[in-house]
Rosetta silent file (secondary structure, phi, psi, omega in degrees, C-alpha in Angstrom):
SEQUENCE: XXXXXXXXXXXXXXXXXXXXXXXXXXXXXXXXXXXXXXXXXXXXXXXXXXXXXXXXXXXXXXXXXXXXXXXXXXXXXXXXXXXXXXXXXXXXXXXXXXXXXXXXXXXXXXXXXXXXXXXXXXXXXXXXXXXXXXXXXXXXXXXXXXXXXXXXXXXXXXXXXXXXXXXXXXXXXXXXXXXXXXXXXXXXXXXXXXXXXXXXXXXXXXXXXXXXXXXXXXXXXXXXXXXXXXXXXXXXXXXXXXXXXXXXXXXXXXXXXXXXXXXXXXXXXXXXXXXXXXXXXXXXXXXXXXXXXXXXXXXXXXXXXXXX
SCORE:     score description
SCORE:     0.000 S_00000001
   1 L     0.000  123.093  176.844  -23.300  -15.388  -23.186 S_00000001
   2 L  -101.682  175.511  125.887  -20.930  -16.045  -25.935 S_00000001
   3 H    39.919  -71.667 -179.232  -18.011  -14.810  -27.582 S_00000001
   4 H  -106.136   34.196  160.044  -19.417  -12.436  -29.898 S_00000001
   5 H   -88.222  -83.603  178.318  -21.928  -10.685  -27.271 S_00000001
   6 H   -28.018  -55.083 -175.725  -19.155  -10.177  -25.377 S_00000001
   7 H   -61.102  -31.555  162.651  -17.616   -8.375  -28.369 S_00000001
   8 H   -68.855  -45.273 -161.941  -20.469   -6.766  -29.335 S_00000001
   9 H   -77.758  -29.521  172.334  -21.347   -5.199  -25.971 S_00000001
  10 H   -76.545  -43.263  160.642  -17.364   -3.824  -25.983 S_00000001
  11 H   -38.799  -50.760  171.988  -18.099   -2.608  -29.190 S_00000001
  12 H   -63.966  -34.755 -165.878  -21.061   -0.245  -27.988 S_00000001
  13 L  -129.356   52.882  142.698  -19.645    1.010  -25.045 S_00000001
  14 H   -53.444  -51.425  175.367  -15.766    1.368  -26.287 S_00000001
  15 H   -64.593   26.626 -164.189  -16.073    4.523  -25.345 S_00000001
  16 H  -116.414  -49.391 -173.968  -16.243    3.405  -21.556 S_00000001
  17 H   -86.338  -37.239  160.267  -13.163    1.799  -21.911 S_00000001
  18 H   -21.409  -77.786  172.139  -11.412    4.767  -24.231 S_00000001
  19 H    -9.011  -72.801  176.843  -12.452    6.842  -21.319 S_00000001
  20 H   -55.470  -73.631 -166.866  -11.109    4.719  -18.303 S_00000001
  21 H   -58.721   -5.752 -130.699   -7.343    4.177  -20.231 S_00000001
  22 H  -135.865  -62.073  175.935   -7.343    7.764  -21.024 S_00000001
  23 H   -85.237   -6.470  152.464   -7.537    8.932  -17.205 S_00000001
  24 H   -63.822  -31.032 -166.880   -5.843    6.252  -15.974 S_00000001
  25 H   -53.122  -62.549 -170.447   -2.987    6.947  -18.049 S_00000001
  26 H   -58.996  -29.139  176.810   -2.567   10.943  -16.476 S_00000001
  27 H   -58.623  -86.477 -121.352   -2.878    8.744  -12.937 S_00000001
  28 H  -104.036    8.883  155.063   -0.092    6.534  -13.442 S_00000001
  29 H   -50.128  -71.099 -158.405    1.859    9.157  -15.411 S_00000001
  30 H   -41.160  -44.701 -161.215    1.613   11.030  -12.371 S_00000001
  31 H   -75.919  -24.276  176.095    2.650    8.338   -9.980 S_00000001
  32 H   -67.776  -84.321 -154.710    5.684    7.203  -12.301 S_00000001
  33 L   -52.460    9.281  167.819    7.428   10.312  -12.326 S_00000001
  34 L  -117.554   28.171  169.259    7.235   10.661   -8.590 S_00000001
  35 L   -28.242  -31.653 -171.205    9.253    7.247   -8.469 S_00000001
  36 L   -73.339  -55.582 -147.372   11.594    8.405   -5.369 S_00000001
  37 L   -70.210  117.468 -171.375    8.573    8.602   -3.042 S_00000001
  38 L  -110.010   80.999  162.176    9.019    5.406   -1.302 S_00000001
  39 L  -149.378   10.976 -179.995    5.596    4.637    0.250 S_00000001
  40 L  -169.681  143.504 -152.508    3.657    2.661   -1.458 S_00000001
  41 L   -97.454  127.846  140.889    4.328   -0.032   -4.264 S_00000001
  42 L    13.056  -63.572 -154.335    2.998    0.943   -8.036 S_00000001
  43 L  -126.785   22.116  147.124    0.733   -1.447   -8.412 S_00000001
  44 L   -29.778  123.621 -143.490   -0.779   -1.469   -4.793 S_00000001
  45 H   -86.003  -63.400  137.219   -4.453   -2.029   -5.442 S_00000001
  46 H    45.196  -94.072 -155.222   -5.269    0.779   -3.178 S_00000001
  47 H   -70.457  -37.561 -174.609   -4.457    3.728   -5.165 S_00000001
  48 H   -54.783  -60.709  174.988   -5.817    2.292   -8.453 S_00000001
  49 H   -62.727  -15.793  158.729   -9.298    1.698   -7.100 S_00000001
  50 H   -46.511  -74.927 -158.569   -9.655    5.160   -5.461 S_00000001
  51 H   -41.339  -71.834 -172.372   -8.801    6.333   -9.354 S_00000001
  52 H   -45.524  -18.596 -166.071  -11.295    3.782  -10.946 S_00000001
  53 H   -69.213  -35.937 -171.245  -13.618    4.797   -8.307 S_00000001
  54 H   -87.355  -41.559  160.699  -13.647    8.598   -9.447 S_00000001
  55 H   -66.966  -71.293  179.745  -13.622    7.438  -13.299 S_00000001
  56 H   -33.065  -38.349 -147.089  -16.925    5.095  -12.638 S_00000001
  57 H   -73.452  -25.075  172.995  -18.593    7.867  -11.158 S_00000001
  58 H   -70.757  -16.118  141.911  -17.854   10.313  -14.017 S_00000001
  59 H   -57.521  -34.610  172.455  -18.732    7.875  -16.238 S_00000001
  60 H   -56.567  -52.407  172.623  -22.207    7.061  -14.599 S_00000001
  61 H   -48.638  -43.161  153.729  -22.705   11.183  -15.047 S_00000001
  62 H   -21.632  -93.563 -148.303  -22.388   10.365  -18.769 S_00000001
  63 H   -64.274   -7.634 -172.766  -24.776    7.936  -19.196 S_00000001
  64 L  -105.217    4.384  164.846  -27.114    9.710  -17.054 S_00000001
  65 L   -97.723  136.652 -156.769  -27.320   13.092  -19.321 S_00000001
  66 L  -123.599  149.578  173.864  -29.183   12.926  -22.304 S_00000001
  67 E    90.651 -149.844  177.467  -27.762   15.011  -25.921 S_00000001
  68 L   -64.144  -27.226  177.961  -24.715   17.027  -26.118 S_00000001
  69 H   -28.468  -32.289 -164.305  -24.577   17.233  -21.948 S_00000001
  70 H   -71.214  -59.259 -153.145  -22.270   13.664  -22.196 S_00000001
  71 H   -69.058  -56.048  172.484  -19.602   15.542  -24.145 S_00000001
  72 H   -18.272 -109.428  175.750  -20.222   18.632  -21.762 S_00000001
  73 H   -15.399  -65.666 -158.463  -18.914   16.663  -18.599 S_00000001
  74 H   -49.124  -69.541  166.346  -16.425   14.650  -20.481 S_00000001
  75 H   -41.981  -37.231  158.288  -14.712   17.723  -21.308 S_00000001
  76 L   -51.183 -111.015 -174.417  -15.511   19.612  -17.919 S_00000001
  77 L    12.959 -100.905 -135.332  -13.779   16.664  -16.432 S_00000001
  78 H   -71.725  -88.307 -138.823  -10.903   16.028  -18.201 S_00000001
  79 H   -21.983  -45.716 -170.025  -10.073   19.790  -18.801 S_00000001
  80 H   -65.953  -58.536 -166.077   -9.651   20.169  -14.470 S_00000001
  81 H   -53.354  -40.187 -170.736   -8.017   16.832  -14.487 S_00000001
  82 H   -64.945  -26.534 -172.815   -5.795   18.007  -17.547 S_00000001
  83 H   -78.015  -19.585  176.616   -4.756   21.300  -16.056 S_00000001
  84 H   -88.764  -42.635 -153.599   -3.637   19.274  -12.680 S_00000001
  85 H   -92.647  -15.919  172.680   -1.852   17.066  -14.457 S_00000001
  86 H   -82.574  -37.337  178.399    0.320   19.394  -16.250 S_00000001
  87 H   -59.428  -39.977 -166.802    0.676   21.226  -12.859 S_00000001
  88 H   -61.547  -64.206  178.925    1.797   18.109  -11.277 S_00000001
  89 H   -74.997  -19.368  162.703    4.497   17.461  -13.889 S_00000001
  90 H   -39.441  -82.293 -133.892    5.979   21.233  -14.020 S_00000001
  91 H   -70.051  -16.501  159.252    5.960   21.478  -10.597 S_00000001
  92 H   -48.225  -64.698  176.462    7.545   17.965   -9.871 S_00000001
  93 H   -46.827  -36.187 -149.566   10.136   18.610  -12.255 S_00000001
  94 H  -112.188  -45.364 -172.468   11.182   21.839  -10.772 S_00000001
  95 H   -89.469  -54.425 -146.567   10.530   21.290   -6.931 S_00000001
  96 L    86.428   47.146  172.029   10.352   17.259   -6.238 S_00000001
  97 L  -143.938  162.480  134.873    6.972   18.047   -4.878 S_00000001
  98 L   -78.982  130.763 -169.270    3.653   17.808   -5.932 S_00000001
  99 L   -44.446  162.102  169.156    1.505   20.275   -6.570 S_00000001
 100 L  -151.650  143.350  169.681   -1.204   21.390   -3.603 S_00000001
 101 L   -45.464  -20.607 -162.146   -4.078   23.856   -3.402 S_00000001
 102 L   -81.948   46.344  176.065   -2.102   25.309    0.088 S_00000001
 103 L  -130.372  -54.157 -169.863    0.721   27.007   -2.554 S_00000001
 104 L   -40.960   -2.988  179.451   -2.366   28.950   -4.152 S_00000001
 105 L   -99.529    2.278  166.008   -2.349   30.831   -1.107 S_00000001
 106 L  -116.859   -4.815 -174.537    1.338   32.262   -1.830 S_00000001
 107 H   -47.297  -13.409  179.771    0.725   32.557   -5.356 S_00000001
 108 H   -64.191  -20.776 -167.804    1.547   36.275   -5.284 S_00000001
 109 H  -111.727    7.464 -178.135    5.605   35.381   -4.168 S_00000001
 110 L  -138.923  -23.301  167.078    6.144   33.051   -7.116 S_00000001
 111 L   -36.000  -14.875 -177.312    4.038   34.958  -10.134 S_00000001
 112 L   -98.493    4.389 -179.052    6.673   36.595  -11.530 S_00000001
 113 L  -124.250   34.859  168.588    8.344   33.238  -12.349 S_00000001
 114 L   -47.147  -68.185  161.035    5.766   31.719  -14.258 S_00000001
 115 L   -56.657  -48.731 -134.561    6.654   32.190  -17.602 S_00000001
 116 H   -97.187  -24.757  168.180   10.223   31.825  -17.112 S_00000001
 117 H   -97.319    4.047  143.246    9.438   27.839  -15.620 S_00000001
 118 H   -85.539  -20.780  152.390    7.261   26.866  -18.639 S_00000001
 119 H   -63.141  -43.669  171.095   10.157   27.715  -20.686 S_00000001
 120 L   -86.634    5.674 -179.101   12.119   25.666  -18.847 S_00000001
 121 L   -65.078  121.479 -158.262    9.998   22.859  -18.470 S_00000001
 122 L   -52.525  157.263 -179.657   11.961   19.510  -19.927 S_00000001
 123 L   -78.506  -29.388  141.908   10.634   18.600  -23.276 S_00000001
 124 L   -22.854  -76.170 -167.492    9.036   15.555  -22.068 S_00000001
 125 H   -47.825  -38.723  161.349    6.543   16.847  -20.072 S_00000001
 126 H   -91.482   -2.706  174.916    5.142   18.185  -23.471 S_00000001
 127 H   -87.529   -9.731 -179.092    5.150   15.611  -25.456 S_00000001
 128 H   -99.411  -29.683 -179.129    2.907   13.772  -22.915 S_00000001
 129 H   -75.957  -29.619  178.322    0.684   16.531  -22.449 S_00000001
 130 H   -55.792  -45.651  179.932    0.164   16.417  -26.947 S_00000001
 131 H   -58.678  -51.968 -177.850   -0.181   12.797  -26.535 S_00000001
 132 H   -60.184  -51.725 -151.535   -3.066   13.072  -23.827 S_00000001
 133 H   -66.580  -75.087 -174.573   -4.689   15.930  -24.922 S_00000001
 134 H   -51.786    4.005 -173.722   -4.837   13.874  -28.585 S_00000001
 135 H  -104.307  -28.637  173.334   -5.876   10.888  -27.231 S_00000001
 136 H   -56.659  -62.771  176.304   -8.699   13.236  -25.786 S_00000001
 137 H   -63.443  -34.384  147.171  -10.038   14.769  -28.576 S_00000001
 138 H   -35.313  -55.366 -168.405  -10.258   11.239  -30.127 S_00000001
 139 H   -90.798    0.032  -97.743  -11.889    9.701  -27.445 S_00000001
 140 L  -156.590  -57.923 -147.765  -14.168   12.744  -27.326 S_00000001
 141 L   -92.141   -9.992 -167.330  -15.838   11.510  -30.786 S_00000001
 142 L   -90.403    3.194 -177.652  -16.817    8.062  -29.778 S_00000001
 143 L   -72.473  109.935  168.554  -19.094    9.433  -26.933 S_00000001
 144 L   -48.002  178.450 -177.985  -22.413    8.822  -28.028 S_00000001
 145 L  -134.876  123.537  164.920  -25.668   11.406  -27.202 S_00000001
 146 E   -55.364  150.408  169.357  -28.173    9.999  -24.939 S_00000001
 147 L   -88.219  -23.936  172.842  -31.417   10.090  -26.458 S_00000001
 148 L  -156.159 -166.158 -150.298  -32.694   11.120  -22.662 S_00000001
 149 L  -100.404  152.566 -176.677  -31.511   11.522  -19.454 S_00000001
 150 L  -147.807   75.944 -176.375  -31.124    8.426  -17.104 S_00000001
 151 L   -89.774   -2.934 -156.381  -30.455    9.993  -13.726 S_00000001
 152 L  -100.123  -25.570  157.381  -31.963    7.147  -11.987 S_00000001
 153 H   -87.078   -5.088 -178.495  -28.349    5.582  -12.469 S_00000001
 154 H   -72.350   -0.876  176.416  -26.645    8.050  -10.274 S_00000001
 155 H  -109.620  -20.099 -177.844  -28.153    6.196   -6.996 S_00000001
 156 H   -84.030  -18.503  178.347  -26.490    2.967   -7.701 S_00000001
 157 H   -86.605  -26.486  156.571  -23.243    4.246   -8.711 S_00000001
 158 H   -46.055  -38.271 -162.118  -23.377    6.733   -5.560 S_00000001
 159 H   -94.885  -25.997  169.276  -23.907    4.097   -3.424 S_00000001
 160 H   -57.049  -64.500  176.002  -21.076    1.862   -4.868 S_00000001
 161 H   -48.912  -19.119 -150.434  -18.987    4.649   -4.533 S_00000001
 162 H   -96.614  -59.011 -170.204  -19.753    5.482   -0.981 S_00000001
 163 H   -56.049  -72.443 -160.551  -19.663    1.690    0.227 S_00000001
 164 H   -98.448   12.446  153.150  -16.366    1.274   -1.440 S_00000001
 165 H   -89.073    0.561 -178.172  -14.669    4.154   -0.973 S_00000001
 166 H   -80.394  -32.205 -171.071  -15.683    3.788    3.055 S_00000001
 167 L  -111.194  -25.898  170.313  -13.496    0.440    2.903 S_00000001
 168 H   -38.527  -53.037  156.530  -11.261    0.983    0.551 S_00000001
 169 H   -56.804   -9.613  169.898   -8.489    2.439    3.240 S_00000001
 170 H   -30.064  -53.254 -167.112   -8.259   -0.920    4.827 S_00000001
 171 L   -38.707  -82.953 -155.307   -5.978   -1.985    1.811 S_00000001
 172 L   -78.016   35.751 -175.963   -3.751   -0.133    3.376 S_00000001
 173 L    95.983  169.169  176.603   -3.430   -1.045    6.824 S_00000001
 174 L   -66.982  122.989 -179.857   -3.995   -0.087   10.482 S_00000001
 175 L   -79.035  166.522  178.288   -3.041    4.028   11.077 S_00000001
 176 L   -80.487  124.519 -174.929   -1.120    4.755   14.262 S_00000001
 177 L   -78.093  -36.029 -164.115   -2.941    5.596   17.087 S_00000001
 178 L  -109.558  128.172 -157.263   -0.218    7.505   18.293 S_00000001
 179 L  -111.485  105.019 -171.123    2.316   10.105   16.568 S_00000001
 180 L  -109.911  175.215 -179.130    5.542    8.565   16.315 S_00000001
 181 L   -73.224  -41.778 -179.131    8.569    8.729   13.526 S_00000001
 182 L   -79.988    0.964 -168.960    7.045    5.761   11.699 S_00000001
 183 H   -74.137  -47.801 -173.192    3.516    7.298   11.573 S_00000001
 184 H   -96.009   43.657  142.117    4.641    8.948    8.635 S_00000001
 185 H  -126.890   29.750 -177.794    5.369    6.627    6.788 S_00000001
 186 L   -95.381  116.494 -167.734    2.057    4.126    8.052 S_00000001
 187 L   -59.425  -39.030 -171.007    0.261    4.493    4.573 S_00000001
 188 H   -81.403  -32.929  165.696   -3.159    4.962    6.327 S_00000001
 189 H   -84.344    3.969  167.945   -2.010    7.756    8.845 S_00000001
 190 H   -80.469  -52.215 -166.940   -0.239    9.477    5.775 S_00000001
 191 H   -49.111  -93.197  176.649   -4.109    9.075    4.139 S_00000001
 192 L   -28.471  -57.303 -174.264   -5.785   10.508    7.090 S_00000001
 193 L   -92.088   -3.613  161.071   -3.745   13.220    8.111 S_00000001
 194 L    49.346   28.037  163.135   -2.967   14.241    4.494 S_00000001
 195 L   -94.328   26.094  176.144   -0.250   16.483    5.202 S_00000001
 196 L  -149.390   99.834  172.728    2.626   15.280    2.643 S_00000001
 197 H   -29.752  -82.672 -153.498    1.830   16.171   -1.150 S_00000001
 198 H   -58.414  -31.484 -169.835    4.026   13.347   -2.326 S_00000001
 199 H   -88.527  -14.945 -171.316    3.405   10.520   -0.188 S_00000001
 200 H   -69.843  -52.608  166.658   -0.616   11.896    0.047 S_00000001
 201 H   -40.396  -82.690  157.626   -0.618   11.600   -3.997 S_00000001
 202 H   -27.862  -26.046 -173.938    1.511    8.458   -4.581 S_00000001
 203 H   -93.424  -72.412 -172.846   -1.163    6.743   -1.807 S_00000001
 204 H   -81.266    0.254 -166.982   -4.605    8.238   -3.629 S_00000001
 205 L    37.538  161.761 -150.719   -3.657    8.692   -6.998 S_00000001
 206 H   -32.683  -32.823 -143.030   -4.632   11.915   -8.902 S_00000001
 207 H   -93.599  -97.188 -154.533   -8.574   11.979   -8.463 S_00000001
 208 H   -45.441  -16.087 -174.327   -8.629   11.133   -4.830 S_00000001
 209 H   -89.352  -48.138 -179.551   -5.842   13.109   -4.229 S_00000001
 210 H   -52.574  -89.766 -167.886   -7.268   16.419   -6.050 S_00000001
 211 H   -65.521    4.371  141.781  -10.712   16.626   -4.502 S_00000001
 212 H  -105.357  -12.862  162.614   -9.129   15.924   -0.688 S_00000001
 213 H   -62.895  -52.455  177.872   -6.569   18.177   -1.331 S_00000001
 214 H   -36.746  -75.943 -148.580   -9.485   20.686   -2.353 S_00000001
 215 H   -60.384  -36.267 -155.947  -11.668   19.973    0.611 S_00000001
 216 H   -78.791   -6.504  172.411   -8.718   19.825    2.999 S_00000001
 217 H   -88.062  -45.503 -163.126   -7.482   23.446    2.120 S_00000001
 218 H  -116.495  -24.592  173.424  -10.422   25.350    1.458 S_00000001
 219 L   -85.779  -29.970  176.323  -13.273   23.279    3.613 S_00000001
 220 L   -99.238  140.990  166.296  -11.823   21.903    6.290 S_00000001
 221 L   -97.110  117.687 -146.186  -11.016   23.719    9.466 S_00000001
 222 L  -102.270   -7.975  164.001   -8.311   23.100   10.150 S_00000001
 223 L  -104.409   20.788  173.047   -7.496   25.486   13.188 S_00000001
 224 L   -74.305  125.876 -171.946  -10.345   24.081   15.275 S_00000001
 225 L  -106.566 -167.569  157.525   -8.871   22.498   18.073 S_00000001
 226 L   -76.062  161.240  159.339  -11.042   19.966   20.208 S_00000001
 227 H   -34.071  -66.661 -157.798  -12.944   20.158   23.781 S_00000001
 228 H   -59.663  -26.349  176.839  -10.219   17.664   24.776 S_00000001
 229 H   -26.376  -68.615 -167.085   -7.366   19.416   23.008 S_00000001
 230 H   -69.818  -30.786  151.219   -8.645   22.433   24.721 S_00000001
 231 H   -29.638  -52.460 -173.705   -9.057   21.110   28.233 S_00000001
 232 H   -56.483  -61.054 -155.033   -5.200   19.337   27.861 S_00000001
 233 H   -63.043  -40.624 -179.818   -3.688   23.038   26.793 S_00000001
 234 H   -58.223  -61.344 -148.954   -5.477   25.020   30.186 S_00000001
 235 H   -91.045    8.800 -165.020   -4.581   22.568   32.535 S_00000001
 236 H   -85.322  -65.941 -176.964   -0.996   22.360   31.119 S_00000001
 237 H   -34.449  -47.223  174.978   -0.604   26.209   30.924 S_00000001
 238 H   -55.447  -87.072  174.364   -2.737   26.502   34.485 S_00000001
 239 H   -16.869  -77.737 -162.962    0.165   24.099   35.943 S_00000001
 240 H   -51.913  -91.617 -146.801    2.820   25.675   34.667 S_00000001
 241 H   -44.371  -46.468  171.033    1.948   29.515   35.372 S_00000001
 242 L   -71.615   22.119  162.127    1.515   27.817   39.177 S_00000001
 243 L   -80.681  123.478  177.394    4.887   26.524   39.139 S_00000001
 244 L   -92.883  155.594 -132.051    7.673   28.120   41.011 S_00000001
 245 L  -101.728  -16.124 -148.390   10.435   29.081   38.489 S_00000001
 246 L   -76.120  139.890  173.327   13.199   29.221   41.416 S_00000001
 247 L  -140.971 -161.586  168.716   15.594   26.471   41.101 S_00000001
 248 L   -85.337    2.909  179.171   19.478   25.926   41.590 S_00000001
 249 L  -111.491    3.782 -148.491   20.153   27.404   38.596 S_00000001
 250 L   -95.273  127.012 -153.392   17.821   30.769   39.125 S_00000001
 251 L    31.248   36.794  163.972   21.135   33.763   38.896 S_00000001
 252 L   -52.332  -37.976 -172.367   24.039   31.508   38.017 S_00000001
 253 L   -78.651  -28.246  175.049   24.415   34.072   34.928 S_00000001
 254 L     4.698   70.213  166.428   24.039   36.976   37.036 S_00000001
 255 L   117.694   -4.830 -178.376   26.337   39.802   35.744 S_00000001
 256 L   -95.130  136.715  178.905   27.391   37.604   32.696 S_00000001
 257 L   -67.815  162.350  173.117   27.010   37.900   28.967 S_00000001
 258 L  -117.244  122.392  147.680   24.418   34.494   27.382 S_00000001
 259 L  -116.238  105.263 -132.423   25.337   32.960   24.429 S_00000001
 260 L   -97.725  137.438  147.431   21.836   31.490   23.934 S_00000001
 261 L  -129.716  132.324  163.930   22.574   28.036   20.998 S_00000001
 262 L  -117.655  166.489 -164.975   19.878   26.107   19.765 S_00000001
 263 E  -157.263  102.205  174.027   20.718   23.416   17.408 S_00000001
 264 E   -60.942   96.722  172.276   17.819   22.206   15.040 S_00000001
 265 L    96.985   -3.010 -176.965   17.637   18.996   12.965 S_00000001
 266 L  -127.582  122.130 -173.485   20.621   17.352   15.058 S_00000001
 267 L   -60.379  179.898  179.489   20.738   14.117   16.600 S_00000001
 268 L   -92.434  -35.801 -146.019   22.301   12.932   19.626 S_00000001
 269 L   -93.821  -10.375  155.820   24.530   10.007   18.116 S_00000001
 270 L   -95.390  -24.641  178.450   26.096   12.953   15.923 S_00000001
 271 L   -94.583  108.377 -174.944   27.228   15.132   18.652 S_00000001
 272 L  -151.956  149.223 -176.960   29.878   13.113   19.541 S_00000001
 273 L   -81.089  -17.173  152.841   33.425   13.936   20.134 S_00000001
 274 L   -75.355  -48.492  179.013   34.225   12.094   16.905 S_00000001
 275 L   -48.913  -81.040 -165.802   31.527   13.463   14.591 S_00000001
 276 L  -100.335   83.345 -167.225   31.756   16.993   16.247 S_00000001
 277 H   -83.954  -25.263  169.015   34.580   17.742   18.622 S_00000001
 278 H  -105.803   13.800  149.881   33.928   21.462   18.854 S_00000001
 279 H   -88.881  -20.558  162.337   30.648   21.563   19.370 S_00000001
 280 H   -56.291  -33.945 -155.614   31.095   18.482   21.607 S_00000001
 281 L  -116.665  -16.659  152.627   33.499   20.248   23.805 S_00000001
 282 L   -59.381  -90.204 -145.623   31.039   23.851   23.935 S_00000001
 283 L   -54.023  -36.579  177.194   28.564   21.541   25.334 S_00000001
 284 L   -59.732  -35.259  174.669   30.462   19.879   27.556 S_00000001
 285 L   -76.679  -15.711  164.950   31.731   23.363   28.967 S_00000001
 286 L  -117.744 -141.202  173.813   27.861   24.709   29.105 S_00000001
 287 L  -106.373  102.118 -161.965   24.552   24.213   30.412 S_00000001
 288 L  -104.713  143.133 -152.889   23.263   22.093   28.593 S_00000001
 289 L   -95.746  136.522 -174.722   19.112   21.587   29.122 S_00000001
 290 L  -118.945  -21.232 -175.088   18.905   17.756   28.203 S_00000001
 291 L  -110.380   42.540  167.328   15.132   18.257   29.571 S_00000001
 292 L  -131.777  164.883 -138.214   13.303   20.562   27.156 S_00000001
 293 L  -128.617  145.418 -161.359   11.167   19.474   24.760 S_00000001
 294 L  -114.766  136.290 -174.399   10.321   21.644   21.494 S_00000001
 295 L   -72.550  163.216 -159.869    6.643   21.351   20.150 S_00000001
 296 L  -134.002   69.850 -127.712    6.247   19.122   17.764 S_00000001
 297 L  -115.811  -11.598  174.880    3.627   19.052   14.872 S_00000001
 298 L    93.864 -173.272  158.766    4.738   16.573   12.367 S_00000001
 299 L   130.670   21.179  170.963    4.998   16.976    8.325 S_00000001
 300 L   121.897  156.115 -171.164    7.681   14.227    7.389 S_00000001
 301 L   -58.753  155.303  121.931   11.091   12.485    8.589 S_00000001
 302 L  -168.953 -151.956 -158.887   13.825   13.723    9.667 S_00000001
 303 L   -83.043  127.443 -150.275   16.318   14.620   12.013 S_00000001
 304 L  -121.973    3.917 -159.544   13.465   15.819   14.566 S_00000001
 305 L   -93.595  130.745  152.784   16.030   16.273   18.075 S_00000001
 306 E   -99.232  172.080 -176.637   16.771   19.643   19.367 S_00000001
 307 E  -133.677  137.602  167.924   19.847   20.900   21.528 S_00000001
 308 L  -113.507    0.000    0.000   20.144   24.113   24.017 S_00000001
């Protein structure tokens, strides 16, 4: 095939490529302006093919509708995609977060400041949304009208999708069997347990990120526990409640006021008598429990040690 084949066959189906650059662009919009979130490199092959993966398939719906129906979709599409993408950059700008389907479930405590943070939204943020949106409505005219429907491409592009979105998490590596301080930031147990907008985003890029955000809010149950789960929690509880409480410590306070301190969020290496000397020197003067252990559920780094 030569030269001007090639050229001709980009010529017919420019609007394929229009298309593609048009929604990649709101991905890697997205992903720039969330720059801080240090988990995954830009151009990590990863996130892009999730994206492309979600663009093929919406393209395949195209070609597989015959008439005005192409335009239909195109517009369905990007309209969802467009309205997340604005949400994304507000709510970045204002928070450092990304948007998530879980906040619709408080919308009622933030409604009244609606208006008043689209006013303040940086001037940017609209000049990118004019630019997309006109780059839409452009790309909008070059869509051709099937003369009939070709649904019969929807099994090979399903099946593409399926296969290589099944393998696709490899890229990033082996998840953590185990939930440790580094799990969250092990790209593939961030994927999987999908509880941190920004690093969950920044990993799947917009598409992949939208429709498991969706599922994982409103579809998944997510308060189910397991047999073994439940098995673990009985015989822990059963143990305990058959424990005897009496120890060498059972009415030391007797007859005494309690000044009960927990201390949240604070390591051991700062309470120290240099870092802290008078919180160093309360503990040293109380009873301090060195063996209780605070449940622990994840959701991102930090300072994760408690103190009694």
């Amino acid at each position: 095939m030569n030269f001007k084949n090639w050229k001709t066959i980009a010529k017919n189906n420019r609007h394929i490529i229009y298309i593609t650059v048009l929604f990649m662009l709101m991905d890697v919009v997205i992903r720039v302006v969330g720059y801080k979130i240090n988990i995954i490199s830009l151009y990590h092959p990863a996130t892009y093919i999730f994206s492309l993966l979600w663009i093929g398939l919406m393209i395949a719906l195209l070609y597989a509708v015959k008439g005005i129906w192409s335009k239909v979709i195109y517009w369905v599409c990007f309209g969802l995609f467009y309205i997340l993408f604005l949400t994304h950059l507000i709510y970045y700008d204002f928070t450092q977060l990304y948007f998530s389907f879980r906040l619709l479930k408080m919308s009622g405590e933030g409604s009244a400041y609606i208006l008043d943070t689209i006013l303040k939204t940086p001037a940017y943020v609209w000049v990118v949304a004019v630019i997309v949106l006109v780059l839409a409505v452009l790309i909008s005219r070059t869509i051709p009208k099937q003369k009939k429907n070709h649904f019969v491409i929807l099994i090979p592009a399903v099946l593409i999708f399926l296969v290589i979105h099944t393998l696709n998490p490899m890229l990033l590596g082996k998840p953590e069997k185990t939930l440790t301080h580094s799990t969250f930031y092990n790209r593939h147990s961030v994927y999987n347990e999908f509880n941190d907008s920004n690093k969950a985003l920044k990993i799947s890029g917009l598409y992949e990120y939208s429709f498991r955000d969706f599922y994982v809010t409103f579809l998944r149950n997510n308060h189910k526990i397991s047999t073994e789960e439940k098995e673990f929690l009985d015989k822990m509880y059963t143990k305990e409640a058959s424990q005897d409480t009496t120890n060498k410590y059972t009415g030391i306070l007797k007859g005494k006021n309690v000044i009960f301190l927990q201390l949240e969020g604070l390591d051991s290496w700062i309470l120290t008598k240099e870092n802290t000397p008078n919180l160093y020197a309360l503990k040293s003067q109380s009873l301090d429990f060195t063996d209780h252990y605070s449940v622990y559920t994840g959701g991102g780094p930090r300072l994760i040690q408690n103190f009694l």
